[in-house]
C-alpha positions in Angstrom: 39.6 -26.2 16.2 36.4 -26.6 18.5 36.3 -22.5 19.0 36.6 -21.8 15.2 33.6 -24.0 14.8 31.4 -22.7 17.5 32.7 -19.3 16.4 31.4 -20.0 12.9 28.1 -21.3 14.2 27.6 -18.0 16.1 28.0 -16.2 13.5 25.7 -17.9 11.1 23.4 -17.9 13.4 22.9 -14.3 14.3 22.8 -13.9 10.4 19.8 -15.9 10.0 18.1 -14.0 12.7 19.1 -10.4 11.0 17.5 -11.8 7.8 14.3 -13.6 9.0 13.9 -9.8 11.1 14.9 -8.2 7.9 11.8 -10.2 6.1 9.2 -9.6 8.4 9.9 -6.0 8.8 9.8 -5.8 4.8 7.0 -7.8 4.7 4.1 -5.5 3.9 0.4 -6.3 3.7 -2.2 -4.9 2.2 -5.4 -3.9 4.5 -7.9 -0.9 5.4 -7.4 2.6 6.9 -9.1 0.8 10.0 -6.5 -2.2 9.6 -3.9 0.6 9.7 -5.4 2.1 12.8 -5.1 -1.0 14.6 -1.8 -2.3 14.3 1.4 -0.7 14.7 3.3 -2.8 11.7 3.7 -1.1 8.2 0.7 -1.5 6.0 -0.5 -0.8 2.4 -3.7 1.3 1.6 -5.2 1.3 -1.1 -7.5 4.6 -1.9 -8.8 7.8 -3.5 -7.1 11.0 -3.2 -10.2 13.1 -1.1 -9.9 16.3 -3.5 -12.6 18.3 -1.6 -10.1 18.5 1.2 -6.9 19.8 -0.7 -3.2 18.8 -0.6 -0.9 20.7 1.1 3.1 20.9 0.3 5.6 22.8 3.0 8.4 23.1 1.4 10.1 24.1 5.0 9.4 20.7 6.2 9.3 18.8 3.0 6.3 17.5 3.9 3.5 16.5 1.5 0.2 16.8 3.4 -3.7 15.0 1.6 -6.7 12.9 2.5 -7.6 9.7 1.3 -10.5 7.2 1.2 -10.0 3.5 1.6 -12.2 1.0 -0.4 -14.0 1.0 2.8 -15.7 4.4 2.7 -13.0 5.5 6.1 -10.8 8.6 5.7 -8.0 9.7 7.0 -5.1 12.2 6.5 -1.6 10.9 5.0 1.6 13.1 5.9 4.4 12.2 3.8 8.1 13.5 4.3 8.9 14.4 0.8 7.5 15.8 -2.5 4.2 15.3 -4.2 4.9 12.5 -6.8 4.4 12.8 -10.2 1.3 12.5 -11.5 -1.0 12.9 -8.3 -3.6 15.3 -9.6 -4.5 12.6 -12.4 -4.3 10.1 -10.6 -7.0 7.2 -10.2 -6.3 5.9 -6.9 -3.2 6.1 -4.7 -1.3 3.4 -2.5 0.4 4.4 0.6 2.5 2.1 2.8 3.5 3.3 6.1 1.6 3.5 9.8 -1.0 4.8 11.6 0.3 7.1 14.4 -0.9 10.2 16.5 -4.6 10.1 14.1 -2.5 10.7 10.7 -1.4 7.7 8.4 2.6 8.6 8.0 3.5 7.3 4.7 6.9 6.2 3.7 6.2 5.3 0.2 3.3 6.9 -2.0 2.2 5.3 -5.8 0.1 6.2 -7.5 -2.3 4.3 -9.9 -2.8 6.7 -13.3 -5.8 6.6 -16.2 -4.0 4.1 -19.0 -3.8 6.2 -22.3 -4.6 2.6 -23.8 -7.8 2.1 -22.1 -11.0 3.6 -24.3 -14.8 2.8 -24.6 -15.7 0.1 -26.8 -16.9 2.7 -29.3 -14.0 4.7 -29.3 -12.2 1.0 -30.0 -14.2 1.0 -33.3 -13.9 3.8 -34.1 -9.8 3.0 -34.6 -10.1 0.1 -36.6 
C-alpha cells in the first residue's frame, strides 16, 4: 500500500515538473532585435521586411533567407527553415519568434501583419456612403 502511494506521488510529481518546463519553454515574449541578441530564450520581433536588401529562397536547403527592422531602428538578418509565407511581399510588418544565434535571428515561426482591405481614408469612407 505505502509503495503504490509513494509510487503515485512520484509520478505526479515529475508531471508537474514536465508541464511547468513545458510552460516556460512555450512562454514567448515580445522584445527588440537587441533583446533577442542578448538572451538565448525564444523571443518575438516585431518589424519591417528591409526590401532594399532582398529575400532569398534555396530551395536545396528549404531555407527562407530576409532582413528586418525592429521598432527600434536595429537590423538584422532572419534565416528561416521553410517557405516564404503567404503574403510577404504585401505585407506591413512581419513577426518572427525564434533566437538570436551565430549574428542571424533563426526564426521558427514567421507572421505576417497584411494591409486590411477594410481600412480606407476618411474620404474614401464617404465616398461609400
Amino acid at each position: 500500500m505505502k509503495l503504490k502511494v509513494i509510487l503515485g506521488s512520484v509520478i505526479i510529481l515529475g508531471l508537474l515538473v514536465f508541464l511547468s518546463f513545458s510552460f516556460m519553454e512555450n512562454k514567448v515574449e515580445y522584445g527588440t532585435i537587441t533583446d533577442a541578441m542578448k538572451t538565448q530564450r525564444k523571443i518575438q520581433v516585431k518589424g519591417a521586411v528591409v526590401v532594399d536588401k532582398g529575400t532569398k529562397y534555396d530551395s536545396d536547403k528549404n531555407e527562407f533567407v530576409f532582413f528586418m527592422k525592429d521598432d527600434d531602428g536595429a537590423t538584422c538578418q532572419v534565416v528561416f527553415s521553410g517557405a516564404k509565407p503567404n503574403n510577404f511581399e504585401v505585407a506591413e510588418a512581419v513577426v518572427v519568434k525564434g533566437r538570436y544565434i551565430d549574428g542571424f535571428f533563426h526564426a521558427s515561426d514567421i507572421l505576417t501583419k497584411c494591409p486590411s482591405k477594410y481600412e480606407g481614408t476618411s474620404e474614401q469612407m464617404k465616398k461609400t456612403l
